[in-house]
N, C-alpha and C positions, 0 to 999 in steps of 0.2 A: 689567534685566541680571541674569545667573544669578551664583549665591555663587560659583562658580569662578570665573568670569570677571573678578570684582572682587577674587579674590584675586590671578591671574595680575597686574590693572591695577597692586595694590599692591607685589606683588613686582619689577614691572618698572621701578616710581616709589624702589626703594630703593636708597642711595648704593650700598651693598654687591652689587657684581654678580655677586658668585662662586659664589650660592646655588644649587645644582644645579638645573635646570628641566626635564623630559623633552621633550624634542623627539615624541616619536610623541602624545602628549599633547597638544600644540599645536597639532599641524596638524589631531587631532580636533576640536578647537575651531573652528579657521579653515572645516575644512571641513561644521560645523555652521552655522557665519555669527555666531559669536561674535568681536568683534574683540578681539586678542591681542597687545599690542605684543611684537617682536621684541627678542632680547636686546643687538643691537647695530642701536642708533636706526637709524644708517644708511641700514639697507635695512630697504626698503618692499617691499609688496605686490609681486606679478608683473608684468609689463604682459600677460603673457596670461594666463587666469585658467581652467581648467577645472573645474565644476561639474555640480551633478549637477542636470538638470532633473524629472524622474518619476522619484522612490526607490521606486516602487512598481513600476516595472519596470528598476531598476537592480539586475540581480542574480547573483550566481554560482553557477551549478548544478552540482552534486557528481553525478558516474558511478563507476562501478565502477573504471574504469581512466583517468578522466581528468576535466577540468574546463574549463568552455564560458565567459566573461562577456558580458555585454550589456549596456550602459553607455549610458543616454539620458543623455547632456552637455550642456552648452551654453559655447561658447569664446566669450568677452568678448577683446576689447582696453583694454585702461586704458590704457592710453599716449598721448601725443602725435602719435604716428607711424605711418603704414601699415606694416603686421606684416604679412611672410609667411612660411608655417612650411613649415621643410624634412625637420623629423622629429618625428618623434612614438615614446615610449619610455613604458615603463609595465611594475609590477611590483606583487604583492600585497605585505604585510606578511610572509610566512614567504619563505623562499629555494627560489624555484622556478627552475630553468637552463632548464625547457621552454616556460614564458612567451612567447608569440608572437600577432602581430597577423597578421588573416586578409587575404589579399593579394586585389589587386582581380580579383571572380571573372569578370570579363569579360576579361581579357587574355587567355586561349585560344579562350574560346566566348563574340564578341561578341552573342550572341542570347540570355543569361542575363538575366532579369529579378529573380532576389533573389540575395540569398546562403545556403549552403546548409550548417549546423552538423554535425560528423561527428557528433548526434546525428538527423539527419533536419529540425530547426527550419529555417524559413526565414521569411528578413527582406528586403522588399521592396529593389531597389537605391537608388532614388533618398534613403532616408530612411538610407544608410550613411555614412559620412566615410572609410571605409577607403582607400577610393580617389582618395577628393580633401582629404587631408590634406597632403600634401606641395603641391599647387596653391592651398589658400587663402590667399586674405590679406584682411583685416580692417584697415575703415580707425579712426579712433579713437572709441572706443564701439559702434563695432560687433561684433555679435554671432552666432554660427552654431549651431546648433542639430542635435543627430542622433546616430548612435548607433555607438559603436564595439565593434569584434569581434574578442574573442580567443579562446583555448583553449591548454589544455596536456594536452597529454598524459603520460600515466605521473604525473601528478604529482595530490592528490586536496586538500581544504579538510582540515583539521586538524579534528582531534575535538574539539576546544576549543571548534569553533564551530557552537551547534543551529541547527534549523532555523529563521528567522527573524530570527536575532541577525544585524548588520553588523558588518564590519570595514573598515578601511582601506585604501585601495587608491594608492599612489603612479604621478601620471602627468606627462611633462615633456614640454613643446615648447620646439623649437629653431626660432630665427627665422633671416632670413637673412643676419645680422650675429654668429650663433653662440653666440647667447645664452642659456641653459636659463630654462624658467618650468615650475618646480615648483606643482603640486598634489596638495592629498590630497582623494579623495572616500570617501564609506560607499557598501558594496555590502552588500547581502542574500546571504544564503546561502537557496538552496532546493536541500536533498533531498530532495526527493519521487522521484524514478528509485530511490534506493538505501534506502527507508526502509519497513521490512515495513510494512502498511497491516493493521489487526487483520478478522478474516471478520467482519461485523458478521451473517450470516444465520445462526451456527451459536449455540446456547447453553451458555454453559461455567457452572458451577456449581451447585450442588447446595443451598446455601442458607447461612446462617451461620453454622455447623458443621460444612458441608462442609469437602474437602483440596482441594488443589490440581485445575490441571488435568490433570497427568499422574495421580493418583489418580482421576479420576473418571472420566478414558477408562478406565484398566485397570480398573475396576469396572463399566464398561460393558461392557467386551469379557468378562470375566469371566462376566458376568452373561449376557451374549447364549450362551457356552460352556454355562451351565449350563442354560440352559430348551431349548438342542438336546438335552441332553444327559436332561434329562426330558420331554421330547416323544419322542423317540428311546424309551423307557424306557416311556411310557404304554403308545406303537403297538403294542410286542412284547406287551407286557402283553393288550392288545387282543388281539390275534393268537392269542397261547397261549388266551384265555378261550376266541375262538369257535371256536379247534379242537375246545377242553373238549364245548364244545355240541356239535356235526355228532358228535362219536364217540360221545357220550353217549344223543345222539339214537334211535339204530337200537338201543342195548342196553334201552330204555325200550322202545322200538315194541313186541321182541321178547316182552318181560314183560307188555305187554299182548296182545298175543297170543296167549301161552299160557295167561293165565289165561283169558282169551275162552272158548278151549277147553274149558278143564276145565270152565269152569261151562256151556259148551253141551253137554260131558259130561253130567254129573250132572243137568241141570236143560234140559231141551231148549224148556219154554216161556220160560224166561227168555230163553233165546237168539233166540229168535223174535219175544219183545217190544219187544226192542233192536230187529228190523231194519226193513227199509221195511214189512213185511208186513203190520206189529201196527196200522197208522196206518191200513189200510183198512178201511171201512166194515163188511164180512163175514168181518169177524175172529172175530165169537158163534161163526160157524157154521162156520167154518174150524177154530178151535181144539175144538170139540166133537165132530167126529170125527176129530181128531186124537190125542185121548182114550181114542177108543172104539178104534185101532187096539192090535194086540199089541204087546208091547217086542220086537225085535229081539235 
């Protein structure tokens, strides 16, 4: 037995019964399955008893604009006596007006085989109680098993509570002699629908020294700015050089040219040496009377 639970025993064993005891407190315990005697001997247990069978799919899921439960139960009778429930009533721990159980979705379109969440979820019919909650009855010790289905709309889980954490969820059956049998179960909160999920494909960080990641984008963008901005800066640079050339080009040809000239001027076998002429074999006898002719 847990230290709370032996303090509750001892506090409920003391002459003094005036001691403040929290009631939301208590029925986490009951519906942990810790026993908690009640503050007035009296009254006992429920005769019907709602419990939570798979808390791992007992859970309330947070949307933008609204909130869905799924509640895998199991209704016990403790009693003596055949039980049949005429209603069933149920609320979280915060003060929700929109709180509502989803009605049996076969009464318009008997050819429906689940039921169908305003978030797209669907749950097979036979495994729902929605609709056969007001017809059960349970004879003593007997047990029903299945899952019940609400949603609220406009109305969201409190910030108080992350993703994972349970809270309390109050839910009562009325029998057919008008009797309430209160319980409290733990439901999970999952928001996964409303809960950013980080890019795990992109890499943020710069190293141990780095800034944030709003600095490292703008350092990125920065940086992308500035190599268009010298690339951009090379090209032209390129551009103007090989202008430089092509115009440079023709004032060089021309200066060799003219000196071509002069010196085929002044000097008529050098120019002759230079051309295809000088490489033929009867070049002796070609340049020797070319010698022997007058100057011009």
């Amino acid at each position: 037995m847990c230290t709370l639970c032996t303090y509750f025993i001892k506090l409920g064993g003391m002459k003094n019964q005036n001691l403040p005891v929290e009631e939301a407190r208590i029925r986490r315990l009951l519906a942990a399955g810790c026993p908690v005697p009640a503050e007035n001997h009296s009254t006992g247990a429920p005769d019907l008893v709602v419990e939570v069978h798979k808390p791992e799919r007992t859970q309330a899921f947070d949307f933008r604009s609204s909130t869905e439960y799924i509640l895998v139960v199991r209704i016990t009778n403790n009693s003596y006596a055949r039980l049949k429930m005429k209603t069933l009533e149920g609320y979280p721990l915060w003060e929700d007006e929109n709180f509502t159980w989803l009605g049996d979705c076969r009464r318009y379109t008997p050819e429906k085989k689940a039921y169908r969440m305003p978030s797209g979820r669907e749950i097979p019919y036979e495994s729902v109680l929605n609709h056969c909650i007001r017809e059960m009855e349970l004879a003593p010790g007997e047990s029903r098993e299945g899952i019940l289905l609400a949603w609220s709309m406009d109305t969201r889980i409190p910030t108080d509570y992350l993703q994972g954490e349970t809270f309390p969820m109050y839910i009562a059956l009325f029998d057919q002699f008008g009797r309430s049998h209160a319980s409290v179960i733990e439901v999970r909160v999952d928001r996964s629908a409303t809960m950013r999920m980080p890019d795990l494909t992109k890499a943020y960080g710069g190293g141990l020294y780095a800034g944030g990641e709003q600095e490292i984008r703008r350092a990125h963008v920065s940086g992308g700015a500035n190599r268009k901005a010298r690339k951009r800066s090379s090209s032209s640079h390129r551009r103007e050089h090989r202008g430089e050339r092509r115009s440079a080009a023709p004032l060089v040809q021309d200066d060799l040219t003219v000196q071509e000239n002069q010196k085929s001027q002044t000097c008529p076998a050098r120019s002759i040496r230079k051309s295809s002429v000088a490489r033929d074999p009867q070049w002796s006898i070609f340049r020797a009377a070319r010698t022997q002719m007058p100057p011009p």
